[in-house]
ChimeraX commands (.cxc) that place a marker at each C-alpha (Angstrom):
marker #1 position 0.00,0.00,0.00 radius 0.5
marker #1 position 2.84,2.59,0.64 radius 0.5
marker #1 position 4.59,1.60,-2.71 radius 0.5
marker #1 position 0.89,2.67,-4.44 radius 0.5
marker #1 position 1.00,6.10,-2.30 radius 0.5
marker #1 position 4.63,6.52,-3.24 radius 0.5
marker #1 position 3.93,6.39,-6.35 radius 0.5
marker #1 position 0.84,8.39,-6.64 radius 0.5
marker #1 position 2.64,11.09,-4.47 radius 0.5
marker #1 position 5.45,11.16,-7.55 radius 0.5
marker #1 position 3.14,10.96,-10.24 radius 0.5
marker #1 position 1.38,13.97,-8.75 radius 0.5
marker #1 position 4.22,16.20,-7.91 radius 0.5
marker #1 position 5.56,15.50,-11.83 radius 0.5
marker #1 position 3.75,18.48,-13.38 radius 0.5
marker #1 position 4.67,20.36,-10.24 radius 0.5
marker #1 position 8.55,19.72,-10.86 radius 0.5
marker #1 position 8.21,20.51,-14.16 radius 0.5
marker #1 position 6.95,23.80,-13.59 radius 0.5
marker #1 position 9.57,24.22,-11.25 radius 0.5
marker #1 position 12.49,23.61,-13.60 radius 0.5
marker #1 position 10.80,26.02,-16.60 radius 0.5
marker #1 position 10.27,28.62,-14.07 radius 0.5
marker #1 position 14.33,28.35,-12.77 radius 0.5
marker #1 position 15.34,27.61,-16.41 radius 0.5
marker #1 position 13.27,31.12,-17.13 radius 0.5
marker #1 position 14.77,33.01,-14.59 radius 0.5
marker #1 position 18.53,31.54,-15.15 radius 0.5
marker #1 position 18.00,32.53,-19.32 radius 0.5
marker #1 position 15.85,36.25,-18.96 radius 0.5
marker #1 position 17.99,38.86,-20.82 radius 0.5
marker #1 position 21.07,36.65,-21.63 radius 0.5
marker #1 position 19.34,34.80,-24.61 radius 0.5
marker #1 position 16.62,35.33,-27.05 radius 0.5
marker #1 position 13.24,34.32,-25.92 radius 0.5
marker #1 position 12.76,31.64,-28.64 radius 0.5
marker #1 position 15.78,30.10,-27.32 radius 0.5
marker #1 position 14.68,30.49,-23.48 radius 0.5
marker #1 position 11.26,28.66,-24.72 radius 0.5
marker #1 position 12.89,26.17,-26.41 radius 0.5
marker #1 position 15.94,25.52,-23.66 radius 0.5
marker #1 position 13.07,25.16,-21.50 radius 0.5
marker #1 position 11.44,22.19,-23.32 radius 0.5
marker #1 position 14.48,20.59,-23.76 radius 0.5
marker #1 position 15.30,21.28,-19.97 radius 0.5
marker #1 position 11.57,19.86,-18.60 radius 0.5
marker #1 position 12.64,16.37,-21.02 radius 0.5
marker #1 position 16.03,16.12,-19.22 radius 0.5
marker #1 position 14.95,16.40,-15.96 radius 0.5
marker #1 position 11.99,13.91,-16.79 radius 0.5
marker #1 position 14.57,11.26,-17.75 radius 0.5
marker #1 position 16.81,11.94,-14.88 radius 0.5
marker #1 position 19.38,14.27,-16.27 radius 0.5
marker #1 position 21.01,17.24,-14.82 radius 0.5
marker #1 position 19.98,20.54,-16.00 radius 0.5
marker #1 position 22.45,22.80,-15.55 radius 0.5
marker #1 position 24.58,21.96,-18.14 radius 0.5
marker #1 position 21.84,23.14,-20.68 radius 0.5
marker #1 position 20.98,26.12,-18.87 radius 0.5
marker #1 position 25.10,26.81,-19.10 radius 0.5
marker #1 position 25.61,25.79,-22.55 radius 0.5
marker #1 position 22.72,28.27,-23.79 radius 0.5
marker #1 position 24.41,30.99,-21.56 radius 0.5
marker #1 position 27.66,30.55,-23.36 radius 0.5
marker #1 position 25.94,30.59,-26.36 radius 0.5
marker #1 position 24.39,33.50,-25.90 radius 0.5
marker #1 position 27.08,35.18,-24.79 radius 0.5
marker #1 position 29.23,34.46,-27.61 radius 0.5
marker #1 position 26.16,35.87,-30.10 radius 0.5
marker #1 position 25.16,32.83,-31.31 radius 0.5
marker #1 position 22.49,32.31,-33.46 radius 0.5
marker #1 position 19.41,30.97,-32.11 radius 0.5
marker #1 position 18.79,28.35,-34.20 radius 0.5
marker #1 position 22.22,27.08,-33.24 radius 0.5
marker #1 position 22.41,27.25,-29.77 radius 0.5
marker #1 position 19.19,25.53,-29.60 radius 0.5
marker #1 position 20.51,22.89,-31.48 radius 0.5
marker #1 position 23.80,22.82,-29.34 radius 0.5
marker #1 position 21.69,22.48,-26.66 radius 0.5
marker #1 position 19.58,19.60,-27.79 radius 0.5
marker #1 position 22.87,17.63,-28.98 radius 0.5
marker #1 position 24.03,18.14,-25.24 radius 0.5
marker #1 position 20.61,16.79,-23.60 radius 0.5
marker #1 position 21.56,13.25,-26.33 radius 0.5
marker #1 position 25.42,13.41,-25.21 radius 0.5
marker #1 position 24.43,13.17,-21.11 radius 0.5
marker #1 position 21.95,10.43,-21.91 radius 0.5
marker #1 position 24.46,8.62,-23.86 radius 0.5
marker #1 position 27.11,9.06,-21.45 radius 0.5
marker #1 position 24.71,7.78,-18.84 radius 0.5
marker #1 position 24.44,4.28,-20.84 radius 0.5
marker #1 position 28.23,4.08,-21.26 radius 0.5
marker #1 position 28.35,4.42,-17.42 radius 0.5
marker #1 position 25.60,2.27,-16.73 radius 0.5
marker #1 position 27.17,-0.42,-18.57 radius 0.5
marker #1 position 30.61,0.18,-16.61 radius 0.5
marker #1 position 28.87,-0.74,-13.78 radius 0.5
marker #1 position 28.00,2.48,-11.98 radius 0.5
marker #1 position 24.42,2.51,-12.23 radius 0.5
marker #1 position 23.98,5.81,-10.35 radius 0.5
marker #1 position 26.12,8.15,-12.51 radius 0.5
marker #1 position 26.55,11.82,-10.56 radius 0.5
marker #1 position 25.90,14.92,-12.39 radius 0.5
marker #1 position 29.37,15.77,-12.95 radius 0.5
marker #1 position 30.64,12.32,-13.96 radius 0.5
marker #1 position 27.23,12.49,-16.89 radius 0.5
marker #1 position 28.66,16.01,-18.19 radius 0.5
marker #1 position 31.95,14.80,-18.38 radius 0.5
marker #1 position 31.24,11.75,-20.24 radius 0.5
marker #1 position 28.78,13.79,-22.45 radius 0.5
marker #1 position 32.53,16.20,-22.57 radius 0.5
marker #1 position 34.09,13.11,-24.00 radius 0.5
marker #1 position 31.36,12.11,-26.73 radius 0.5
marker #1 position 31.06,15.43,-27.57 radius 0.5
marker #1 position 35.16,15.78,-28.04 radius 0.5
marker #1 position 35.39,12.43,-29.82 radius 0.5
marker #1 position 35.12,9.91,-28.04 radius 0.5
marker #1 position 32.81,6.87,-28.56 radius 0.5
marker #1 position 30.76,5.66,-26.44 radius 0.5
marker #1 position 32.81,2.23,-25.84 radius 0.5
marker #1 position 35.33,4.61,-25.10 radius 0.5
marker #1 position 33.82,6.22,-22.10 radius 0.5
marker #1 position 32.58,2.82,-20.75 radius 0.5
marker #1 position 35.93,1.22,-20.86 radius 0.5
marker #1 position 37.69,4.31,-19.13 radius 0.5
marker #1 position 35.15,4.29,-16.46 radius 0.5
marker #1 position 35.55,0.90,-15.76 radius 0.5
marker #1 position 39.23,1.33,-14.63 radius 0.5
marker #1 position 37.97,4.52,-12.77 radius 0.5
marker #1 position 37.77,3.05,-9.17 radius 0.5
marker #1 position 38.73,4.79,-6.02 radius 0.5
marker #1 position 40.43,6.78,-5.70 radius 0.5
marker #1 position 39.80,7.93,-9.25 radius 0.5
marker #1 position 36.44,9.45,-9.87 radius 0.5
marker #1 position 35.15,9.19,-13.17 radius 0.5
marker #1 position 34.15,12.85,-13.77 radius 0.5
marker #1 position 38.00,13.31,-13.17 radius 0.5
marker #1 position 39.00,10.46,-15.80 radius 0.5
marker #1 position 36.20,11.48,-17.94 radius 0.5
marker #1 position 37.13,14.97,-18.27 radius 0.5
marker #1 position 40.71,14.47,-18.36 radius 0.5
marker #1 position 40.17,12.45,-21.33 radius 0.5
marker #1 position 37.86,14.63,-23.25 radius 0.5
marker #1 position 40.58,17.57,-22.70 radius 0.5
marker #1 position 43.08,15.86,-24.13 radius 0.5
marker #1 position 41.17,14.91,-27.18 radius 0.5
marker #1 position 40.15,18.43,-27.70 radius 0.5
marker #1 position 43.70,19.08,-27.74 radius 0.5
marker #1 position 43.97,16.98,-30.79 radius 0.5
marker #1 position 45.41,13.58,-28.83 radius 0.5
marker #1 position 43.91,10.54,-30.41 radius 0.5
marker #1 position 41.14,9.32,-28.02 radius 0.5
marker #1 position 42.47,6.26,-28.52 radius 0.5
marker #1 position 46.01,7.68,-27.31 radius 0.5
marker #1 position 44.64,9.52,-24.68 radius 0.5
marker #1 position 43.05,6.25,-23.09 radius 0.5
marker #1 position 45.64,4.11,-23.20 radius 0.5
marker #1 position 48.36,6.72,-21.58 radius 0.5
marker #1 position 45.69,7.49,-18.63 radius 0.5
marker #1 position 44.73,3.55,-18.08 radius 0.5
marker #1 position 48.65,2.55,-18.06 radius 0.5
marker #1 position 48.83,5.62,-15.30 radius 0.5
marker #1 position 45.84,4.15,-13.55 radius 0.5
marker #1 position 47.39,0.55,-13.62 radius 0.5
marker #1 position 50.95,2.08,-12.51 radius 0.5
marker #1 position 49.17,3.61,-9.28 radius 0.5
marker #1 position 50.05,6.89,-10.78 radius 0.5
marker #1 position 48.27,9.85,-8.51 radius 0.5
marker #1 position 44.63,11.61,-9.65 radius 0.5
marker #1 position 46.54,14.89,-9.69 radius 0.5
marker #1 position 49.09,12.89,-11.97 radius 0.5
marker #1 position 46.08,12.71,-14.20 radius 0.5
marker #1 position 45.18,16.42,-14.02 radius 0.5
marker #1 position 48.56,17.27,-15.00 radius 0.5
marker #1 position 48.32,15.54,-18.44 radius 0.5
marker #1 position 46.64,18.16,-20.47 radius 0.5
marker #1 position 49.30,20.75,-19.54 radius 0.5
marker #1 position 52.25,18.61,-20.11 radius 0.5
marker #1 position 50.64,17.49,-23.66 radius 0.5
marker #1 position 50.56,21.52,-24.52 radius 0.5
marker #1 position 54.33,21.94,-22.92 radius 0.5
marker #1 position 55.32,19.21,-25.71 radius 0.5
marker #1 position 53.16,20.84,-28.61 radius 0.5
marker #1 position 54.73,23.86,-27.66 radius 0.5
marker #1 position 57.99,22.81,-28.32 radius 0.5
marker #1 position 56.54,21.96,-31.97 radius 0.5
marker #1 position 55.08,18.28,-31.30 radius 0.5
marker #1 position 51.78,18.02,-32.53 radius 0.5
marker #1 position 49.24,16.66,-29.65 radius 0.5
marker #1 position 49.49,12.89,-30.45 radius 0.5
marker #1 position 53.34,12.66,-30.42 radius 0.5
marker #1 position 53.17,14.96,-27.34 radius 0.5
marker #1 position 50.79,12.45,-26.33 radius 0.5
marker #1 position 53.03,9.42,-27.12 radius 0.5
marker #1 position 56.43,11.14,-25.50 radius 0.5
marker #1 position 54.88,11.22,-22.30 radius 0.5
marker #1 position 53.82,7.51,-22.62 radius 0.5
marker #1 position 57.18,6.25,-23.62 radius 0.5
marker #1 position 58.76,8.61,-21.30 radius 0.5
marker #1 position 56.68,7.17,-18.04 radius 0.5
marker #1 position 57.31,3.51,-19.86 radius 0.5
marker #1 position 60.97,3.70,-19.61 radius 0.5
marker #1 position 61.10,5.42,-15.80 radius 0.5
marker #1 position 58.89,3.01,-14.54 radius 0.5
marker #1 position 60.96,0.09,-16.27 radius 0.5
marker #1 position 64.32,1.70,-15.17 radius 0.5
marker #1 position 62.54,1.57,-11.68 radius 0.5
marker #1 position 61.66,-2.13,-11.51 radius 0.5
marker #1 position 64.98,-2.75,-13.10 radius 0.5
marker #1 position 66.43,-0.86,-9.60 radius 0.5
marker #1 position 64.26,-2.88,-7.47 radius 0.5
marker #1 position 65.12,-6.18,-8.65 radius 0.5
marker #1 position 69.06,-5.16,-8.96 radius 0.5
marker #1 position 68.19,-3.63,-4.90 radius 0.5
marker #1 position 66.93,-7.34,-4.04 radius 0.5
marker #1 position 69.65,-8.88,-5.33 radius 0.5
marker #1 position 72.37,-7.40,-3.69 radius 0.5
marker #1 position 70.94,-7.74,-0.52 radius 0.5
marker #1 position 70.86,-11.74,-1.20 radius 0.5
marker #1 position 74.23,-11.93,-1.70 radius 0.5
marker #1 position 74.75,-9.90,0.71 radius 0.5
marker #1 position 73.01,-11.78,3.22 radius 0.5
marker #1 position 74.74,-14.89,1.66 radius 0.5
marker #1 position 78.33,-13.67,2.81 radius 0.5
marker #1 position 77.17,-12.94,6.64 radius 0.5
marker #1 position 78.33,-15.14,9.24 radius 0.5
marker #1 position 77.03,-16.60,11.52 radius 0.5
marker link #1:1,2 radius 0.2
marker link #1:2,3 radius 0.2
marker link #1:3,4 radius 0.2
marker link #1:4,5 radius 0.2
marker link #1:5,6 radius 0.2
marker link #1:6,7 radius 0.2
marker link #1:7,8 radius 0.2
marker link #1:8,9 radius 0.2
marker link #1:9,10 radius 0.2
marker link #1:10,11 radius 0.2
marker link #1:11,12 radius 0.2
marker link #1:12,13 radius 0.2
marker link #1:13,14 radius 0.2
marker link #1:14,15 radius 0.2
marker link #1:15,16 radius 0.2
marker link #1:16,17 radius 0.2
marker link #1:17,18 radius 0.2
marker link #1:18,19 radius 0.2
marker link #1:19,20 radius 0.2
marker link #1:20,21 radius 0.2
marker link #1:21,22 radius 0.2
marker link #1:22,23 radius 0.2
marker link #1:23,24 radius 0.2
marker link #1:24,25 radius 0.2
marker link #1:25,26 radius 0.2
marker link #1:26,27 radius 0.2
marker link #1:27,28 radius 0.2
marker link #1:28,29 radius 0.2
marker link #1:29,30 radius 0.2
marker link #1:30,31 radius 0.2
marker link #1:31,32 radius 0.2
marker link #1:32,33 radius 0.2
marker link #1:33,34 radius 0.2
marker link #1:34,35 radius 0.2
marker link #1:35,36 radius 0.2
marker link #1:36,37 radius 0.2
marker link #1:37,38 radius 0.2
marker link #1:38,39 radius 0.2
marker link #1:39,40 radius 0.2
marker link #1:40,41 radius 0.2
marker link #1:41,42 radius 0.2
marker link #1:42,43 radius 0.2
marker link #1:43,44 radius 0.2
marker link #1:44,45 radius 0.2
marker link #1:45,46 radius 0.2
marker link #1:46,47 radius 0.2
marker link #1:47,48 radius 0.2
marker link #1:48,49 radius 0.2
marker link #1:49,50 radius 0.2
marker link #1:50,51 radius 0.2
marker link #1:51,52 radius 0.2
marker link #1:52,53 radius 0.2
marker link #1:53,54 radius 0.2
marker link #1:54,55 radius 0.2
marker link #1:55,56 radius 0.2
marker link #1:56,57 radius 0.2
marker link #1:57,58 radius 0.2
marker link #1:58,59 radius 0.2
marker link #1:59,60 radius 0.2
marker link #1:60,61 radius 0.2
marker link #1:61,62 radius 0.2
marker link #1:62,63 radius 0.2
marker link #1:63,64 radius 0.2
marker link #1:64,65 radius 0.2
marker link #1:65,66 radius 0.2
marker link #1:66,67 radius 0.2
marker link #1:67,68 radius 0.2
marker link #1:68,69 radius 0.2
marker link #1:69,70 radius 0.2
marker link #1:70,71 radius 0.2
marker link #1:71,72 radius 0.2
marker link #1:72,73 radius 0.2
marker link #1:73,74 radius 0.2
marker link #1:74,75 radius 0.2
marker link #1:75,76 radius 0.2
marker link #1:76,77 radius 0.2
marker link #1:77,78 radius 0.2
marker link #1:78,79 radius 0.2
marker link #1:79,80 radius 0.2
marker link #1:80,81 radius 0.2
marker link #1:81,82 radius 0.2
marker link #1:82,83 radius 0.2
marker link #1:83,84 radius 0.2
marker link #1:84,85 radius 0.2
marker link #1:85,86 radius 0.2
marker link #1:86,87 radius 0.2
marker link #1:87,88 radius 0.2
marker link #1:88,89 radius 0.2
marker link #1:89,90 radius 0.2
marker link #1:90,91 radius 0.2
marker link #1:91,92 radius 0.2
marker link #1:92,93 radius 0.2
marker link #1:93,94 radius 0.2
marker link #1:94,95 radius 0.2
marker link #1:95,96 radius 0.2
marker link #1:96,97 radius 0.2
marker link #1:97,98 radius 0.2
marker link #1:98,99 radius 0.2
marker link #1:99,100 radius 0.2
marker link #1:100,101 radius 0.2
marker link #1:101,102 radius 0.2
marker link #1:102,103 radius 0.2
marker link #1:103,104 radius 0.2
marker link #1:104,105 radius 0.2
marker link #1:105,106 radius 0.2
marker link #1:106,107 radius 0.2
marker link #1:107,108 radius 0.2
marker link #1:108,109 radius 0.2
marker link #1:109,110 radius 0.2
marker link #1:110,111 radius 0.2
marker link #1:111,112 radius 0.2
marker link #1:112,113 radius 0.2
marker link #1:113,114 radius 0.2
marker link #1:114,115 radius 0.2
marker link #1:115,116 radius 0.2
marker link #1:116,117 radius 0.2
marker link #1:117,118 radius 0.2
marker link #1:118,119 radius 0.2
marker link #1:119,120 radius 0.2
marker link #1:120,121 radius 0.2
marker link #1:121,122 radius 0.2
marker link #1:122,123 radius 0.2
marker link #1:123,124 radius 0.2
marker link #1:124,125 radius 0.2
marker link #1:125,126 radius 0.2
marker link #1:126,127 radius 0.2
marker link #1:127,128 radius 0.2
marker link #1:128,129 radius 0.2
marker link #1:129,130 radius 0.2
marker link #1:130,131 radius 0.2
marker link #1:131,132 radius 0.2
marker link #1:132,133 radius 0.2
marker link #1:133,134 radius 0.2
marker link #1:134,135 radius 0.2
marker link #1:135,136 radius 0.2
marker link #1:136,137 radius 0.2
marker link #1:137,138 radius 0.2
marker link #1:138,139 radius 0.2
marker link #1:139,140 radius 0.2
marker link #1:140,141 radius 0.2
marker link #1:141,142 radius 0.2
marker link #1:142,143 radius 0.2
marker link #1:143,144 radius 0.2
marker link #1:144,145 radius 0.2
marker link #1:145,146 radius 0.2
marker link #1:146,147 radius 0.2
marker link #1:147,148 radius 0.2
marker link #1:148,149 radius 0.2
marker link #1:149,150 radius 0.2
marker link #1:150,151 radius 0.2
marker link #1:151,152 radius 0.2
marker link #1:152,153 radius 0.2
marker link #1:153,154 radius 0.2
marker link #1:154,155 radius 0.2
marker link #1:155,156 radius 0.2
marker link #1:156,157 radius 0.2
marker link #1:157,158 radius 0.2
marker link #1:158,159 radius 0.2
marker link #1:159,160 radius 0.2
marker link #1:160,161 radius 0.2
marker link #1:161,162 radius 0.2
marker link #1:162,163 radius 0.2
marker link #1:163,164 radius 0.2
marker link #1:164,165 radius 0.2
marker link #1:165,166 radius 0.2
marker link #1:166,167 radius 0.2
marker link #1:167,168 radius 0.2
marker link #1:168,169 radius 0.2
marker link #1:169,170 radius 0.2
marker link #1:170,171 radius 0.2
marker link #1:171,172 radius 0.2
marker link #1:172,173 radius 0.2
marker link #1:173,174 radius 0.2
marker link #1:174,175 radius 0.2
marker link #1:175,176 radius 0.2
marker link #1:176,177 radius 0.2
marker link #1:177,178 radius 0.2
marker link #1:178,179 radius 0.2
marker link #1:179,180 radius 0.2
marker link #1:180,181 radius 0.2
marker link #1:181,182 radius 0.2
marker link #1:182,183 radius 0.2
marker link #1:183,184 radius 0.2
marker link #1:184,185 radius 0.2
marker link #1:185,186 radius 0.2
marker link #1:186,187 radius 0.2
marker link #1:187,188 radius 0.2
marker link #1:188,189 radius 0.2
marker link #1:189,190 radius 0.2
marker link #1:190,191 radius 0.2
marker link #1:191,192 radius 0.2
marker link #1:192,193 radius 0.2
marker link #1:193,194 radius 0.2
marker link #1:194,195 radius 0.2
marker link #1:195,196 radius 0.2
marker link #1:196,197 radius 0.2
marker link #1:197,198 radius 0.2
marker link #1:198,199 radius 0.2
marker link #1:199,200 radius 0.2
marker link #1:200,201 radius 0.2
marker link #1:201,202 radius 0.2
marker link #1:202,203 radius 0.2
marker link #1:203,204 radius 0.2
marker link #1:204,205 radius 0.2
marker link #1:205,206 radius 0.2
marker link #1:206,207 radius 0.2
marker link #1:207,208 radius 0.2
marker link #1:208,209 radius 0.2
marker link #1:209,210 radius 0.2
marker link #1:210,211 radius 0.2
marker link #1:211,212 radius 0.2
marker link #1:212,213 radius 0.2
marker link #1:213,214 radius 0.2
marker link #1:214,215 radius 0.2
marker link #1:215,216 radius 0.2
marker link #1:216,217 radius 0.2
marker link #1:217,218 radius 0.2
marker link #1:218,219 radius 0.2
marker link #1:219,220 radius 0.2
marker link #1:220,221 radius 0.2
marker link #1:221,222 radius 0.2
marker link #1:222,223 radius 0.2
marker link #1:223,224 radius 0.2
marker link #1:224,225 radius 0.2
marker link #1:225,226 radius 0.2
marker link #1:226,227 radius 0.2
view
């Protein structure tokens, strides 16, 4: 009997929430967009949140476009493509195993589809993306270094060989900024890319090699003791 009232009780408040979010949407969008893009954000914006979806990436990608003059037609479009990028991204993650996606970790895999890549892509990397590495983080790092112009490909296997190595979060963060210290110095992104993954290849392999030559002195130099 409480399951029927629960769901009577959300079935009711439905129109009521969606009057809600057109109302905020309308207040966030008065005077910094046109009003056929506020009326259509707003649609688009009532859908999300029906499905689940965060809002306020909409709200902020028709603020941007606005603010950078775009046309309407556009930015409604932009907008729409975004509302299809978080719902995708929420199936990749789903089928990574994290069935209750946050907000940030959705935009951030929407960040990724929308930056190139696939949706296999975004699945696999939040797979790997286990405490303490949060899949927004992953996610976004990712989609950054795509933008940059790094393969996605490229981009996912230098951050997953990180991940295996034990390599930091803020080891992570720093990739996008040491891919545009390399391009600066006239690699494109994917060699960038590349340098830094045969660059942490070869210290990590010079530092098992030091380990292993560490243990065996110490055998032989526990073989010479007496007793």
């Amino acid at each position: 009997m409480k399951a029927i009232w629960l769901a009577i009780a959300i079935a009711a408040a439905g129109p009521r929430l969606h009057g809600l979010v057109a109302q905020d949407v309308a207040a966030r969008l008065e005077g910094r967009v046109p009003p056929t893009v506020a009326h259509a954000v707003q649609g688009i914006a009532q859908d999300a949140q029906a499905r689940g979806l965060p809002v306020e990436p909409l709200i902020q990608k028709a603020i941007e476009g606005g603010a950078k003059g775009v046309p309407a037609e556009r930015v409604i479009a932009a907008v729409q493509l975004l509302s299809t990028r978080l719902d995708q991204a929420r199936s990749a993650l789903r089928d990574a195993g994290i069935q209750q996606p946050t907000p940030d970790a959705l935009e951030s895999g929407a960040y990724g589809l929308s930056a190139g890549l696939n949706a296999s892509q975004v699945r696999d990397l939040a797979r790997v993306s286990r405490p303490p590495y949060d899949p927004a983080l992953t996610l976004r790092v990712a989609a950054t270094l795509a933008a940059l112009g790094v393969p996605p490909q490229r981009g996912l296997q230098l951050m997953e060989r990180m991940i295996k190595a034990g390599r930091g979060p803020s080891d992570l963060l720093d990739l996008p900024s040491e891919v545009q210290v390399g391009m600066a110095r006239g690699a494109t992104a994917a060699e960038a890319a590349e340098g830094l993954e045969s660059g942490r290849g070869q210290r990590e392999g010079r530092g098992e090699h030091e380990h292993d030559q560490r243990g065996q002195h110490g055998e032989e130099g526990g073989g010479t003791r007496k007793p």
